[in-house]
C-alpha positions in Angstrom: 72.1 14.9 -19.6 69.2 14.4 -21.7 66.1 17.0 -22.4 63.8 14.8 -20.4 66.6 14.5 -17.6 66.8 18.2 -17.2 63.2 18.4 -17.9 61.9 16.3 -14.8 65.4 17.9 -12.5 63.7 21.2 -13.0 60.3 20.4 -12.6 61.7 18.3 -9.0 63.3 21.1 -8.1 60.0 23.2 -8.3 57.8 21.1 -6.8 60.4 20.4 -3.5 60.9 24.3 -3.5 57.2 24.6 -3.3 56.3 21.7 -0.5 59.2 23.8 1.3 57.7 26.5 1.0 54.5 25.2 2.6 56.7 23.7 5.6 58.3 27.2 6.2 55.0 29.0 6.0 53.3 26.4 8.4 55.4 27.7 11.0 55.3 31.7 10.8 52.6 31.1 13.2 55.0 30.9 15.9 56.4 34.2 15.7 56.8 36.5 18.1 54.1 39.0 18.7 56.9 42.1 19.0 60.5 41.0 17.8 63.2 43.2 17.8 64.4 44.8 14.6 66.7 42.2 13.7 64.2 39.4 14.1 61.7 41.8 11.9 64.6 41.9 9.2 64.6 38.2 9.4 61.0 37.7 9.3 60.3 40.1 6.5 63.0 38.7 4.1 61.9 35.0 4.6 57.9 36.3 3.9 59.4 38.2 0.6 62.0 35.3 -0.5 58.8 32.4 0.4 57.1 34.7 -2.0 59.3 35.2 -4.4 60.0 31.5 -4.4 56.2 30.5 -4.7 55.8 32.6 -7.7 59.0 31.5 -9.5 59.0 27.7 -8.8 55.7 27.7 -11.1 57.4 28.7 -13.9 60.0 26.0 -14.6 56.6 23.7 -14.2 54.6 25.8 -16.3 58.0 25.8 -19.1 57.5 22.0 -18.8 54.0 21.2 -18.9 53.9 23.2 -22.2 56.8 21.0 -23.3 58.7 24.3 -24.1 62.1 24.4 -25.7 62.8 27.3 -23.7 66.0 25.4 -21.9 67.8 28.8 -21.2 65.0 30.2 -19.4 64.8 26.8 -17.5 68.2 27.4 -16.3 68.1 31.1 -15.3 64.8 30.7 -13.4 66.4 27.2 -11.6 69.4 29.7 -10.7 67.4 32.4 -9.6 65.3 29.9 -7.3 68.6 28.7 -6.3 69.6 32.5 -5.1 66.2 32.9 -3.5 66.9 29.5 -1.3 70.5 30.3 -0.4 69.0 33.6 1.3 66.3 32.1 2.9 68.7 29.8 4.8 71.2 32.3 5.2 69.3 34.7 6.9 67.6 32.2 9.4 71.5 32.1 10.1 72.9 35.4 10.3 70.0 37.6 11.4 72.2 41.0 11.7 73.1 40.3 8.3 69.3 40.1 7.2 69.0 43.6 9.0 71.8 45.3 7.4 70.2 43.8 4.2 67.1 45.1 4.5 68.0 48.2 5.9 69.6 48.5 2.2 66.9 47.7 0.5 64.5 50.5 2.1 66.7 52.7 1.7 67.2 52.2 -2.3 63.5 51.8 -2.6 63.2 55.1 -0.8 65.7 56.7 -3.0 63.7 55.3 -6.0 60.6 57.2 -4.9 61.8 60.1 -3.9 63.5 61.0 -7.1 61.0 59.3 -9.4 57.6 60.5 -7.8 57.5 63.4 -10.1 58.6 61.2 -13.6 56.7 61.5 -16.4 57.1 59.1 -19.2 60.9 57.8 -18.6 61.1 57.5 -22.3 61.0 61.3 -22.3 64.1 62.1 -19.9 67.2 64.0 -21.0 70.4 61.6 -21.1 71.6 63.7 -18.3 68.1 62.8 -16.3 68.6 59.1 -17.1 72.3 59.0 -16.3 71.7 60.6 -12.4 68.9 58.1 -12.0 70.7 55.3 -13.1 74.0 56.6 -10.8 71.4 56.8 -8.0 69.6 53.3 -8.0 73.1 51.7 -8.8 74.9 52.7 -5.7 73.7 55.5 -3.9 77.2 55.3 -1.7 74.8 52.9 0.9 74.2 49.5 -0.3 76.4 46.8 0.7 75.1 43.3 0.2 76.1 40.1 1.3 78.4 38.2 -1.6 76.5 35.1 -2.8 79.5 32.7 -2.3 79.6 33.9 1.7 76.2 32.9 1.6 76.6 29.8 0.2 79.6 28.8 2.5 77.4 29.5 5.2 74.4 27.4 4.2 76.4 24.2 3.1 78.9 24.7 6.1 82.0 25.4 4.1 85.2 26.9 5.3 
């Protein structure tokens, strides 16, 4: 594959992420005014991922308009879009498995402010300081996400 081949695949992929993106977003108008928690989880991570999306599928453009030779950061921001997508499917699919998710995720960001409300200047900690808060944010004996390869079976339908 040439330059301008992988040029013009990321900048397509960009642009049909983002006119997805609008589709998805069209419809959030037809949510329901109280869903139960699971639906919440859903709704939540497909508003965060369609964010997350919009924001990163201008960069590849951006890389390209500029005619950048930035190639690996092509590639990791067309991977990372590629994560993002897989998860915004997935969940539409497996809505307990959105909650579970989530339910994860508040719980790590809780555990990142409760021990780092009273941090000064990080650059300051002991070793010993940085070593518990790493330990902490890295496992915290709760998290359990979904493996991206179960997530991909599931999208694409493979067994």
């Amino acid at each position: 594959m040439t330059t301008q081949e992988r040029i013009a695949d990321l900048v397509t992929l960009g642009e049909e992420l983002r006119s997805r993106i609008i589709s998805i977003a069209m419809k959030l108008d037809s949510l329901p005014i109280q869903p139960d928690r699971t639906t919440q989880a859903v709704i939540t991570w497909r508003v965060t991922l369609l964010a997350l999306i919009w924001d990163v599928a201008e960069a590849p453009l951006t890389l390209a308009i500029t005619r950048t030779k930035q190639f690996r950061a092509l590639r990791i921001l067309a991977r990372v879009l590629f994560e993002y997508s897989i998860r915004l499917e997935y969940y539409a699919y497996e809505g307990t498995r959105a909650l579970i998710d989530w339910e994860n995720s508040e719980a790590w960001l809780k555990g990142i402010v409760k021990r780092g409300t009273d941090a000064k200047d990080l650059s300051q900690w002991t070793r010993e300081e940085r070593r518990a808060y790493n330990e902490m944010i890295k496992v915290d004996g709760k998290f359990n996400y979904q493996d991206i390869t179960v997530m991909v079976c599931r999208v694409f339908e493979v067994t």
